[in-house]
C-alpha positions as CSV (number, residue, x, y, z in Angstrom):
1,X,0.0,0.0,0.0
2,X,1.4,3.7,-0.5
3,X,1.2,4.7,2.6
4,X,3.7,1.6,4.2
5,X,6.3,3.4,2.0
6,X,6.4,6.4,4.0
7,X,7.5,4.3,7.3
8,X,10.6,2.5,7.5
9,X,11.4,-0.7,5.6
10,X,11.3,-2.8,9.4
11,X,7.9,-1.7,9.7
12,X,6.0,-2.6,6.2
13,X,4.7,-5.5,5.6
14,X,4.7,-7.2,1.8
15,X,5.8,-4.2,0.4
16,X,8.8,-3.7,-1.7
17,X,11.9,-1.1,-1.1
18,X,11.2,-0.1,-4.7
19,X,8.1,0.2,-6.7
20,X,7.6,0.9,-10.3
21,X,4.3,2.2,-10.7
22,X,3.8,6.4,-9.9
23,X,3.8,6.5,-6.3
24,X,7.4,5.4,-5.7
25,X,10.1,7.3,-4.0
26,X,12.6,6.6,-7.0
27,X,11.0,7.2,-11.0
28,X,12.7,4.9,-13.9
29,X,15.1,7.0,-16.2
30,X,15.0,5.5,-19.8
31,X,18.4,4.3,-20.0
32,X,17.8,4.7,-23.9
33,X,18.4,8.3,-24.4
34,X,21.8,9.9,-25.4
35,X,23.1,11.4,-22.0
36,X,24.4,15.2,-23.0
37,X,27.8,15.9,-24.2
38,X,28.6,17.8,-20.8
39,X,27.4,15.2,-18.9
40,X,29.5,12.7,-20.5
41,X,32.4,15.1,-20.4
42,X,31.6,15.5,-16.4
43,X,31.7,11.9,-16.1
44,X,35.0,11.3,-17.9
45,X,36.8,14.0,-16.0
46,X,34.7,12.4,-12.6
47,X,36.3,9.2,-13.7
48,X,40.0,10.5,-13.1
49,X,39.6,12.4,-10.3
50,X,42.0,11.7,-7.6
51,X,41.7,12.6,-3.9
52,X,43.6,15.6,-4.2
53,X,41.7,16.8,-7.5
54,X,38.7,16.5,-4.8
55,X,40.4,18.1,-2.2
56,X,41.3,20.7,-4.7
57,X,38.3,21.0,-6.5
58,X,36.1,21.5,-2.8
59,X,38.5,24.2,-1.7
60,X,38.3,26.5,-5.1
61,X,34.2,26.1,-4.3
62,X,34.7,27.1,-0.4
63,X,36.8,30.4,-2.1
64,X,34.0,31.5,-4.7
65,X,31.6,30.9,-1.3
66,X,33.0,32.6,0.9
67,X,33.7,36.1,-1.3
68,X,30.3,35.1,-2.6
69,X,28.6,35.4,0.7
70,X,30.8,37.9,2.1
71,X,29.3,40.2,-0.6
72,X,25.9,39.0,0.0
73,X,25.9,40.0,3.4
74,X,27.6,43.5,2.9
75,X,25.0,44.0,0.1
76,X,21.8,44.1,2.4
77,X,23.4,47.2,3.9
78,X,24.5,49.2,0.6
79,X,21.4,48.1,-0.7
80,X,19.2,49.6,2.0
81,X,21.6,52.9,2.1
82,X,21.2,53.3,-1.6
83,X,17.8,52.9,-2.1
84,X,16.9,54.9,0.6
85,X,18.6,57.7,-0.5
86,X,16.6,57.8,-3.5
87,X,13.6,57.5,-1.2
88,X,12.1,54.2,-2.7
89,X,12.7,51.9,0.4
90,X,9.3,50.6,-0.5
91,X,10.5,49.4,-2.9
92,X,12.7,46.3,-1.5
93,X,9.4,43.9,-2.1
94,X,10.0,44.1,-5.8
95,X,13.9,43.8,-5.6
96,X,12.6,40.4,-4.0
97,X,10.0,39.7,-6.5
98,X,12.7,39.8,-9.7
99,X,15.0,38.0,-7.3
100,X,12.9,35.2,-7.5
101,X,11.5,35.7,-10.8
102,X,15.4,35.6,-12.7
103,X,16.6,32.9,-10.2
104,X,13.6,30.5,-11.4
105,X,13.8,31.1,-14.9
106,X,18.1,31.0,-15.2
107,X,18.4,28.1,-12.4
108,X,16.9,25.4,-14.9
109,X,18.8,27.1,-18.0
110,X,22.0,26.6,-16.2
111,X,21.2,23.3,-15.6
112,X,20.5,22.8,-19.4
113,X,23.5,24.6,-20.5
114,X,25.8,23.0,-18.5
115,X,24.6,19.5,-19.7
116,X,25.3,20.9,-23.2
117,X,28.5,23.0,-23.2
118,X,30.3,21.5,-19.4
119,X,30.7,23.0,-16.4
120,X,33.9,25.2,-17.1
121,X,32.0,27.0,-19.9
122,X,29.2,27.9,-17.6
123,X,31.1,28.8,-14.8
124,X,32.7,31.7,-17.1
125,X,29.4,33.1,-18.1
126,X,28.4,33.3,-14.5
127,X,31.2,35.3,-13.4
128,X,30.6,37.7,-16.5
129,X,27.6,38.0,-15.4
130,X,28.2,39.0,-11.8
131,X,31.2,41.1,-12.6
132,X,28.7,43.1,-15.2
133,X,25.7,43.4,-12.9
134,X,27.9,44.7,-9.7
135,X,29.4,47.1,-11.9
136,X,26.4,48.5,-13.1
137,X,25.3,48.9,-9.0
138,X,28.0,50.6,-8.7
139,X,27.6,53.4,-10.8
140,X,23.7,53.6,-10.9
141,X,22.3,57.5,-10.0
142,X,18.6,55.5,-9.6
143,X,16.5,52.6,-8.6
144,X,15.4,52.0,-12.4
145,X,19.4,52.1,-13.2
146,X,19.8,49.6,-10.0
147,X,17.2,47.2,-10.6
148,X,18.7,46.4,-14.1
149,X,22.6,45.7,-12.3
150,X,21.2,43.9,-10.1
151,X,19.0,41.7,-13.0
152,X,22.5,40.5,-14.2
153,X,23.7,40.1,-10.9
154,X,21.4,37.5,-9.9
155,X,22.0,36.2,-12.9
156,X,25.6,35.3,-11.7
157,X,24.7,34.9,-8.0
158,X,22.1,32.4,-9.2
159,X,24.1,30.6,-11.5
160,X,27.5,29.8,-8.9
161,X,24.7,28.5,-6.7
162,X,23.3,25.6,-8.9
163,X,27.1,24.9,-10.4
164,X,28.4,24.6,-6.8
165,X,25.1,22.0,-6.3
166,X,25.9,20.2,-9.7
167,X,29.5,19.6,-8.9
168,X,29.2,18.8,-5.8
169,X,26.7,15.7,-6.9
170,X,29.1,14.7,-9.8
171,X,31.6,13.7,-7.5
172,X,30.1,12.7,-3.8
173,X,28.2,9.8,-3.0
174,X,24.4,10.2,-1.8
175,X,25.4,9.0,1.9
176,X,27.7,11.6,2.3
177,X,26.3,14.6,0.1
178,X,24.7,16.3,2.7
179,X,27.5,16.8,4.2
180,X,29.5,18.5,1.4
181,X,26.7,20.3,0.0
182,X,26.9,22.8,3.2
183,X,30.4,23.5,1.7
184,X,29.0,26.3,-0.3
185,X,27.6,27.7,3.0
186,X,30.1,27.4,5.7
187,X,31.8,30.9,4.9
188,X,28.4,31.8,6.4
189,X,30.0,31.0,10.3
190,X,32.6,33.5,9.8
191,X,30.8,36.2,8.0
192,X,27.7,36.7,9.8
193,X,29.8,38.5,12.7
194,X,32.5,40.0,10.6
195,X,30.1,41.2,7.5
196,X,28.1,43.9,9.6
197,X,31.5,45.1,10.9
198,X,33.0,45.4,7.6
199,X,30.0,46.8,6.2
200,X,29.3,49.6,8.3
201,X,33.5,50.4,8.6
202,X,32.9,50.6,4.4
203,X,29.9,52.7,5.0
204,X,31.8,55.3,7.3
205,X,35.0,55.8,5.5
206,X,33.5,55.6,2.1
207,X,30.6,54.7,0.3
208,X,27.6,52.5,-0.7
209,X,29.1,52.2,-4.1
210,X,32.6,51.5,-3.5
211,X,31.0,48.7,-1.3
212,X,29.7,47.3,-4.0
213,X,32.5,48.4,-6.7
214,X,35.3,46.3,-4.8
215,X,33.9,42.9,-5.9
216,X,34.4,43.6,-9.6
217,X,38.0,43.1,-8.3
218,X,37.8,40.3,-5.8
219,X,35.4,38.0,-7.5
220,X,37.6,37.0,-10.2
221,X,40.6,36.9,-8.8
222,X,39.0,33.8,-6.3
223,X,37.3,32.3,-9.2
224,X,40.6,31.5,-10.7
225,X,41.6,28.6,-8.6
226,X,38.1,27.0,-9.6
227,X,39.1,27.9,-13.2
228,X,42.3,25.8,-12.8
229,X,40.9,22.9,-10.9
230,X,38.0,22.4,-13.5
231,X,40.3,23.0,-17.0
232,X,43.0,21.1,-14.9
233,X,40.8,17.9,-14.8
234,X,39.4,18.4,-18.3
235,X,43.4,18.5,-19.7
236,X,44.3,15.9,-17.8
237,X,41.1,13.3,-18.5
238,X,41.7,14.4,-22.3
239,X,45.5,13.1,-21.9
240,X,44.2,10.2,-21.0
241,X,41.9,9.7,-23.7
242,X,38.7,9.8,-22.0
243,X,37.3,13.0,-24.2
244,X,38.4,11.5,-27.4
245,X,34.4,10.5,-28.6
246,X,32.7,14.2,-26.9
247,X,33.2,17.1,-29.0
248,X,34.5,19.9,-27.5
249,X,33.0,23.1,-26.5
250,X,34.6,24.9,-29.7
251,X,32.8,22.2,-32.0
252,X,29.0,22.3,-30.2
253,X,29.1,26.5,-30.4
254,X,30.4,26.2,-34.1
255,X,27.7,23.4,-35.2
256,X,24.0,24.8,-36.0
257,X,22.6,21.1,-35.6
258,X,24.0,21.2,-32.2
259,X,22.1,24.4,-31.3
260,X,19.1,23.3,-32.8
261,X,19.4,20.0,-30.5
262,X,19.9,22.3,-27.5
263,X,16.9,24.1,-28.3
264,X,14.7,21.9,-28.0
265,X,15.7,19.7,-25.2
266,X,16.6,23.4,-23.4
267,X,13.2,24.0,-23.8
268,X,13.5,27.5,-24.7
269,X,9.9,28.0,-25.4
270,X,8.7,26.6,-22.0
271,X,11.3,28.7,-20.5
272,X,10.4,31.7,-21.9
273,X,6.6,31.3,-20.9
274,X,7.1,30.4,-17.4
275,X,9.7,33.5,-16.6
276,X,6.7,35.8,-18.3
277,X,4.2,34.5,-16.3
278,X,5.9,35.4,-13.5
279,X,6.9,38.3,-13.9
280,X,3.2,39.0,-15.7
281,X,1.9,38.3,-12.1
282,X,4.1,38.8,-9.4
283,X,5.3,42.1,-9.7
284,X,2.2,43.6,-10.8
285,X,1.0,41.9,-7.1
286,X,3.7,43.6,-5.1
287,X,2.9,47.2,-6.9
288,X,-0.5,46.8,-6.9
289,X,-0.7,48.3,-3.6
290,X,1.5,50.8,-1.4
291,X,0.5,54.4,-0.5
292,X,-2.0,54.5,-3.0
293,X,-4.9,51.8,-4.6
294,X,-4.0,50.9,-8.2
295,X,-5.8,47.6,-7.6
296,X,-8.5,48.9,-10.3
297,X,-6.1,50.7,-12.8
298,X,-5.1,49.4,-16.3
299,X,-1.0,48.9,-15.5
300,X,-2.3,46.2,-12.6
301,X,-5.0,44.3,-14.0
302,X,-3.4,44.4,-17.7
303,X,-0.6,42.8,-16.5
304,X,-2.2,40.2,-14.5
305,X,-4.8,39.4,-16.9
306,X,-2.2,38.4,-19.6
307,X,0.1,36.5,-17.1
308,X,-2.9,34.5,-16.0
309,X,-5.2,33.9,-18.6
310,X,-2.5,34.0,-21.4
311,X,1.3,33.1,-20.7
312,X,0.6,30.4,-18.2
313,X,-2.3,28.6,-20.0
314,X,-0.2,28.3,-22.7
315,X,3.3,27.0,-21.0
316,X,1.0,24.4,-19.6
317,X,-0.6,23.9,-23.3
318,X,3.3,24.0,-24.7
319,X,4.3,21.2,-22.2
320,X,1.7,18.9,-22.2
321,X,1.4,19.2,-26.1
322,X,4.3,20.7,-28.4
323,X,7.5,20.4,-25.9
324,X,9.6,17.4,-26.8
325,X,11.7,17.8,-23.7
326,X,9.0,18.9,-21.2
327,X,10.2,21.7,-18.4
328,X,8.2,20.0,-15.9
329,X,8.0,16.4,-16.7
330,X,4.6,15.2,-15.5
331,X,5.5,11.7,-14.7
332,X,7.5,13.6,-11.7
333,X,4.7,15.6,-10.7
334,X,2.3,12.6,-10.5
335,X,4.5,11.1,-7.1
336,X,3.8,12.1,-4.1
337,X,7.1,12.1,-2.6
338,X,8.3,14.8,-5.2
339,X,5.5,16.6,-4.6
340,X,5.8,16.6,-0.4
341,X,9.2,17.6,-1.3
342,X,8.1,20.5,-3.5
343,X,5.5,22.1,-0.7
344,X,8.1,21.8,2.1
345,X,10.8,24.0,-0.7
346,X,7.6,26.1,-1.5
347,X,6.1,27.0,2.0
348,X,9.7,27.1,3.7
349,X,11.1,29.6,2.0
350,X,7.7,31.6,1.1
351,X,7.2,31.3,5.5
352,X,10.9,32.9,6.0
353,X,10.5,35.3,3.4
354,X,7.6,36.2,5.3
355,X,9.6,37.6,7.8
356,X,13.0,38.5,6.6
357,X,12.2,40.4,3.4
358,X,11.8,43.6,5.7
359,X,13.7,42.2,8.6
360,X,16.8,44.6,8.7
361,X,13.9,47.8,8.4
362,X,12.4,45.8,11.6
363,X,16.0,45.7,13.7
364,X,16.2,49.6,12.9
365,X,13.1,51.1,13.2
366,X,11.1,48.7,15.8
367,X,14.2,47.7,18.3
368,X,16.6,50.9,17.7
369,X,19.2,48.8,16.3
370,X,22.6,50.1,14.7
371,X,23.2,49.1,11.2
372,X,26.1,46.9,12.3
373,X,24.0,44.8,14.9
374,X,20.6,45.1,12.2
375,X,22.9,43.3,10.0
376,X,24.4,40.9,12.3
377,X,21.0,39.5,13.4
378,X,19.4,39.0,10.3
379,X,22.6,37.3,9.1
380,X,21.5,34.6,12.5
381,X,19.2,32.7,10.9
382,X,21.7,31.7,8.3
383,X,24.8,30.9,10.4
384,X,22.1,28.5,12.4
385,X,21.4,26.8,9.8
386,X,24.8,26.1,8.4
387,X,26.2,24.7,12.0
388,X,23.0,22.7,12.5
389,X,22.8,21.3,8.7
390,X,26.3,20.0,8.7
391,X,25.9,18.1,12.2
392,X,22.6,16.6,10.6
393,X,24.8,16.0,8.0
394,X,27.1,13.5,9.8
395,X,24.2,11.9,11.4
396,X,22.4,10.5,8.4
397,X,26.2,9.9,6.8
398,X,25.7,7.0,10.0
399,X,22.2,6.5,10.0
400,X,21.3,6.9,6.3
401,X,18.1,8.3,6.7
402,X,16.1,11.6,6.4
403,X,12.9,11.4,7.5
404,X,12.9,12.0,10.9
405,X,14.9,14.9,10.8
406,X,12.8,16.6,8.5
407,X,9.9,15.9,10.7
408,X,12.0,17.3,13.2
409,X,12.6,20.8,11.3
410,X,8.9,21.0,10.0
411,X,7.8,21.1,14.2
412,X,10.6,23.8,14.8
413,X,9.6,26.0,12.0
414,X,6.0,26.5,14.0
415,X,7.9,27.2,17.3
416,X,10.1,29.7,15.4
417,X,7.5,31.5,14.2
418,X,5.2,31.4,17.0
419,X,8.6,33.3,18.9
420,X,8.8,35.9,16.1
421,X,5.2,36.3,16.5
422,X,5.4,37.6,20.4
423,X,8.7,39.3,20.5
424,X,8.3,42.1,16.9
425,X,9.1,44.9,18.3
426,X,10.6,46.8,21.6
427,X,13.8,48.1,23.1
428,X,14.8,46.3,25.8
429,X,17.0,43.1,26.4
430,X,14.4,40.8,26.4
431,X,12.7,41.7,23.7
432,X,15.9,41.3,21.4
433,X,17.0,38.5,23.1
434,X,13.1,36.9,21.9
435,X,13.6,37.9,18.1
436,X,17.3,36.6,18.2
437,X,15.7,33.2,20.0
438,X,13.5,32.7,17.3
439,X,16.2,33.4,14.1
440,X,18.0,30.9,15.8
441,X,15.2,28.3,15.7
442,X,14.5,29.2,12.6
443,X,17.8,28.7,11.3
444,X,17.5,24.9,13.5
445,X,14.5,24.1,11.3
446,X,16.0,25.0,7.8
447,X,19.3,23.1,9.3
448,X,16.5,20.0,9.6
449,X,14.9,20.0,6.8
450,X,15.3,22.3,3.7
451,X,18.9,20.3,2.4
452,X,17.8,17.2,3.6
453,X,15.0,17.3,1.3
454,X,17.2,18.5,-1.4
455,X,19.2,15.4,-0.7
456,X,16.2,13.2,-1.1
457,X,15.2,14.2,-3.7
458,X,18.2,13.2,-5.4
459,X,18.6,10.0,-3.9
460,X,15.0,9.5,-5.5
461,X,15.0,10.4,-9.1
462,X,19.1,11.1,-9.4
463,X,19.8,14.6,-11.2
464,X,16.8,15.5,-12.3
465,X,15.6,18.9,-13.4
466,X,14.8,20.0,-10.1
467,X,15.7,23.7,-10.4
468,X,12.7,25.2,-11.8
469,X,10.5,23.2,-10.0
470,X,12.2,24.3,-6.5
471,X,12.4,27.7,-8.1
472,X,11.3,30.6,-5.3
473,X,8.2,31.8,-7.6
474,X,6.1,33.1,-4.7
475,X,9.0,33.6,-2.3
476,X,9.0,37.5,-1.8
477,X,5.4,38.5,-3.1
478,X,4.0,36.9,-0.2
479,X,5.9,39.5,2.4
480,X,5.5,42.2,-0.2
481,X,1.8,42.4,-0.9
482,X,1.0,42.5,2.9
483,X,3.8,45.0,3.6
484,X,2.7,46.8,0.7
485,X,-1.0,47.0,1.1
486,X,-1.0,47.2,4.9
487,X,1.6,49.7,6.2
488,X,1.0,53.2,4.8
489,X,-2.3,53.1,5.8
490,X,-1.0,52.1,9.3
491,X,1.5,54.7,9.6
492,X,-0.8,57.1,8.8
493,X,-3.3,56.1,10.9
494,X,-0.8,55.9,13.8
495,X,0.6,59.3,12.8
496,X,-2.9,61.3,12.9
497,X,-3.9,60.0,16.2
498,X,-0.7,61.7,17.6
499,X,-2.1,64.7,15.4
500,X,0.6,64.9,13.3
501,X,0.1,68.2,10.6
502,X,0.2,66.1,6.7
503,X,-0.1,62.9,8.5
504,X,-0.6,60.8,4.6
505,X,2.5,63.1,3.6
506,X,4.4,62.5,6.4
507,X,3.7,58.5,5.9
508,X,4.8,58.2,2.5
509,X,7.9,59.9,3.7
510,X,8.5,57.3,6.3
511,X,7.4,54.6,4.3
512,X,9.7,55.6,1.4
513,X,13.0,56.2,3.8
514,X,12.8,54.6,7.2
515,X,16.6,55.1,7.7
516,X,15.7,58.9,7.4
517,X,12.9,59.1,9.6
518,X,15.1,57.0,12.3
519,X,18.2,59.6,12.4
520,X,15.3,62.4,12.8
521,X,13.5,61.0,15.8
522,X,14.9,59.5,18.3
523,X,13.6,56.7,20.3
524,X,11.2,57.6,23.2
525,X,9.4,60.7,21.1
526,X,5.9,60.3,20.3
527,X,5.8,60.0,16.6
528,X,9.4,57.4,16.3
529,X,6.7,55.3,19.0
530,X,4.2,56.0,16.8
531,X,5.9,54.6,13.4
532,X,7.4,51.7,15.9
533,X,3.7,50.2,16.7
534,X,2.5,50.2,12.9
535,X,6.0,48.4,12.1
536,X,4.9,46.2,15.3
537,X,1.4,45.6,13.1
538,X,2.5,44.8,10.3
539,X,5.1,42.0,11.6
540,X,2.2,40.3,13.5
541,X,0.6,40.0,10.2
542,X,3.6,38.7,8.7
543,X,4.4,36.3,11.3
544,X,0.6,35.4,11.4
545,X,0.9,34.2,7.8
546,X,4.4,32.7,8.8
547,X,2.8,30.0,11.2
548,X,-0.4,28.9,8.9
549,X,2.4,28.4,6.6
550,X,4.9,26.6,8.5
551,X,2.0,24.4,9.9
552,X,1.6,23.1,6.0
553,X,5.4,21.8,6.4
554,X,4.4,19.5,9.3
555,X,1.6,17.8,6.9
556,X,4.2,17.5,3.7
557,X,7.1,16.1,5.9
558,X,4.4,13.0,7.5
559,X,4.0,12.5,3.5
560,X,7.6,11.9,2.5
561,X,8.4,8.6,1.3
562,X,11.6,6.4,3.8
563,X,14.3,7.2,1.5
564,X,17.6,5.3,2.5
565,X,20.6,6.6,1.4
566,X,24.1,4.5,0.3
567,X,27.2,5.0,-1.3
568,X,26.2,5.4,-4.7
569,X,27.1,8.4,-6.6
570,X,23.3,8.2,-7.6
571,X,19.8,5.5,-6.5
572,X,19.2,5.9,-10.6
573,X,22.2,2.8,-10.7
574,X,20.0,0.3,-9.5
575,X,17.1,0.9,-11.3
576,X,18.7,1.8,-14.7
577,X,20.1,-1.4,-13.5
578,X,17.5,-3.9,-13.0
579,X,15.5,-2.0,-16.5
580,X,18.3,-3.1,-18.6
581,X,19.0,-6.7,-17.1
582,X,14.7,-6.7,-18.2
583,X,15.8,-5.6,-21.4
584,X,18.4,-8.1,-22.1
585,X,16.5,-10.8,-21.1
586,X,14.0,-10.2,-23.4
587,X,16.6,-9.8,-26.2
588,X,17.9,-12.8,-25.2
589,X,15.0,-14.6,-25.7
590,X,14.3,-12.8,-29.1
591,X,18.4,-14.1,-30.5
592,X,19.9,-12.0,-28.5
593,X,20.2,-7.8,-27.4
594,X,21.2,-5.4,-29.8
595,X,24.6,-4.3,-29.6
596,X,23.9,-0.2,-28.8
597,X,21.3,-1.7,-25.4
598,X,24.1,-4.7,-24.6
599,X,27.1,-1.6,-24.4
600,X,25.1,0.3,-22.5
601,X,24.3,-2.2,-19.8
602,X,28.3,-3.3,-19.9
603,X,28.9,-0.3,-19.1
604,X,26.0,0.3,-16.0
605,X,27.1,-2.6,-15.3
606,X,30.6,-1.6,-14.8
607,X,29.6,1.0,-12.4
């Protein structure tokens, strides 16, 4: 029955470890289709690695991390100091909503492209990309100017992030990638107390754009030793001979069959529908609102009338009719344990969204904190997570399981929020000491469950396209549409019955450049307590919608299937496995398999 699958194998009764039909953990690969010539190429240089090339190989990752994440931490201050000097603070909601909107269209791209071209070749558009977008931060005079830098810089910070994940599960073993995935986050333990320092120092003795202007420098200079460790293997594995039957990078970009291959099984067309649906209804959601209703005006409603009843209607017609390579393959979609997996990446990080998209305007306005401590705590969460994540790591490396820690991280997310929800606002000890109690169980539950999942995932399907269907699609809409829509009418409200002259004027002022209204009134006066309890409202809202959905990850975690993990590099072996010995023997019986079907399984075989 389907639902002994989701307790342990000691406990079910009759029922197999793996199942074929479509409510099994694990869904059968065709073992007939022509892997990608990047793949392959993976695979060869894989196949020569030596310890050292590993050791080598995880170190040039922890460098790009750690400048990575240094930068991301520093940005959340010269992001907040540059927008609000062009007064559009309110803003930050749809900074989140393109976040999410470029990450989920690039991350299943990058996937694609590195299949096709290799990983070295993708790795160098990324840092193009970053080097580009930070540049054009740098020297932007307004948000418009900003939002299109920073556009190509997620492009880059999007793109190092799913490479870092694809490497890391071409050369680890399923028992131990947990572990080794948290590589790309461990710079987080050292910057989260040494990123608000060096911010604010920057902040003081300089300014926002040099803080951003710095990385064009830095960032390439550390992504040469992951240059060298990737074209090092690839020379080396070439030497050897293993590159001799995959053409080379040079050949695919100069061969028009080869593009027209890679665009169809890129699925450009899906690709292209699903990032305008997106953007078609997301954004026009977080603007919709704000210190004025445009909820009945033409630029809303267009918008979301085209994304709805147009784009996505037909990406779903596309797939399920015209796309030879489907996005979103619907076999996947029918199993429950990818789709338990899919609500508990959906609701996590749409729940902590909730509460962090405004988080650092929280720490200054509503608890009077400095912009070296603001950043400091809302970098807790994070550094949590990283320390918890890699001790849960170890532990299912010996007890090769992930349920039960999942379950465990689904509970705490409630707790977490449920902390956040009583302790929003307030400028004494305890009251901090509350909010920072529940970052840090908040950054215990992600440490529980959000990689673990990842984890299973893969040791369910193997390397599936899993990037646009984990993409962050609602992630920052969510926090903005109830910031948006909720807190200019609560500041002015709160200002008028203090009877403050302009109280509407004086709103949009505060709404558009809390940092402003801060360094003008000091805590203790009458109107900074009066902007303090609307901020207060609006965070119980937040965190309101914070628990509802955090009580969802409870349900999807008691849904997951008991996924056992091993020393395979991927659980696809032993099914691609067991279809070809099928295979063979029905060859056999026919006079014998055909010779492309027999290499193959020599070959799986060999594994």
């Amino acid at each position: 029955m389907v639902w002994q699958e989701m307790l342990p194998p000691r406990f079910r009764r009759g029922v197999p470890d793996i199942e074929s039909d479509d409510n099994s953990a694990v869904t059968e690969v065709p073992v007939d289709q022509e892997k990608s010539f990047g793949v392959r190429r993976m695979e060869a240089i894989a196949a020569s690695f030596t310890i050292y090339d590993k050791v080598a190989l995880f170190v040039a990752i922890f460098l790009v991390a750690y400048s990575r994440n240094l930068d991301g931490n520093g940005r959340k201050s010269f992001q907040a100091t540059a927008i609000a000097e062009w007064d559009s603070a309110a803003n930050t909601a749809m900074l989140g909503v393109v976040r999410s909107c470029v990450a989920a269209a690039s991350l299943p791209v990058y996937a694609k492209v590195s299949d096709w071209f290799g990983r070295s070749s993708i790795f160098l558009a990324i840092v193009t990309f970053y080097v580009i977008g930070t540049i054009v931060q740098a020297t932007a005079h307004n948000f418009h100017t900003y939002t299109g830098g920073y556009i190509l810089y997620i492009l880059g910070f999007a793109g190092e992030h799913v490479l870092f994940q694809i490497l890391i599960g071409d050369s680890t073993s399923l028992r131990s990638r947990l572990i080794f995935a948290y590589v790309p986050t461990l710079p987080q333990l050292i910057n989260t107390w040494v990123s608000g320092t060096i911010a604010s120092r920057i902040l003081e003795v300089s300014t926002w754009r040099w803080g951003f202007a710095m990385w064009t420098i830095i960032m390439p200079c550390v992504a040469l030793p992951l240059f060298f460790a990737l074209y090092g293997a690839e020379y080396r594995s070439k030497k050897k001979g293993l590159l001799k039957d995959i053409p080379s990078t040079r050949t695919i970009v100069s061969t028009p069959a080869y593009w027209l291959d890679f665009f169809w099984k890129a699925d450009i067309v899906g690709l292209f529908l699903l990032a305008a649906s997106w953007a078609l209804v997301l954004i026009p959601l977080t603007l919709g609102g704000g210190t004025s209703s445009k909820w009945k005006t033409a630029p809303v409603l267009s918008p979301l009338f085209v994304g709805l009843c147009v784009t996505f209607p037909s990406f779903i017609i596309w797939e399920a009719k015209f796309s030879r390579f489907p996005l979103l393959p619907w076999t996947l979609l029918k199993n429950r344990h990818i789709l338990a997996s899919f609500g508990i990446a959906l609701f996590s990080t749409v729940s902590q969204s909730v509460q962090s998209t405004y988080l650092y305007y929280t720490l200054i306005v509503s608890f009077g904190k400095s912009v070296e401590a603001a950043t400091r705590t809302a970098n807790v969460e994070s550094f949590c997570e990283v320390i918890v994540g890699v001790s849960v790591g170890f532990a299912v490396r010996r007890f090769r399981v992930l349920k039960p820690f999942i379950i465990f991280g689904a509970c705490l997310y409630v707790v977490a929020y449920g902390l956040l929800f009583k302790y929003r606002g307030g400028h004494t000890s305890a009251d901090f000491a509350g909010l920072v109690g529940g970052e840090v169980v908040l950054g215990f539950a992600g440490g529980f469950s959000l990689t673990p999942v990842q984890v299973g995932l893969q040791a369910s399907v193997g390397h599936e396209k899993m990037a646009v269907i984990t993409a962050l699609f609602l992630t920052a809409t969510v926090a903005g549409a109830i910031w948006t829509n909720t807190l200019p009418a609560r500041l002015a409200a709160n200002l008028e019955a203090i009877g403050t002259a302009n109280a509407t004027t004086y709103a949009k002022q505060v709404y558009g450049n809390p940092l402003k209204f801060v360094q003008a009134n000091p805590v203790g006066t009458e109107t900074r307590t009066a902007v303090e309890m609307a901020y207060r409202s609006v965070q119980r809202s937040l965190c309101t919608a914070g628990i509802c959905l955090s009580a969802m990850l409870v349900v999807f975690s008691l849904m997951l299937n008991w996924v056992e993990l091993d020393d395979r590099q991927n659980k696809e072996d032993k099914e691609e496995i067991a279809v070809n010995d099928e295979k063979m023997a029905e060859a056999d019986g026919a006079g014998g398999a055909p010779p492309v079907l027999a290499a193959k399984n020599e070959k799986v075989q060999s594994k």
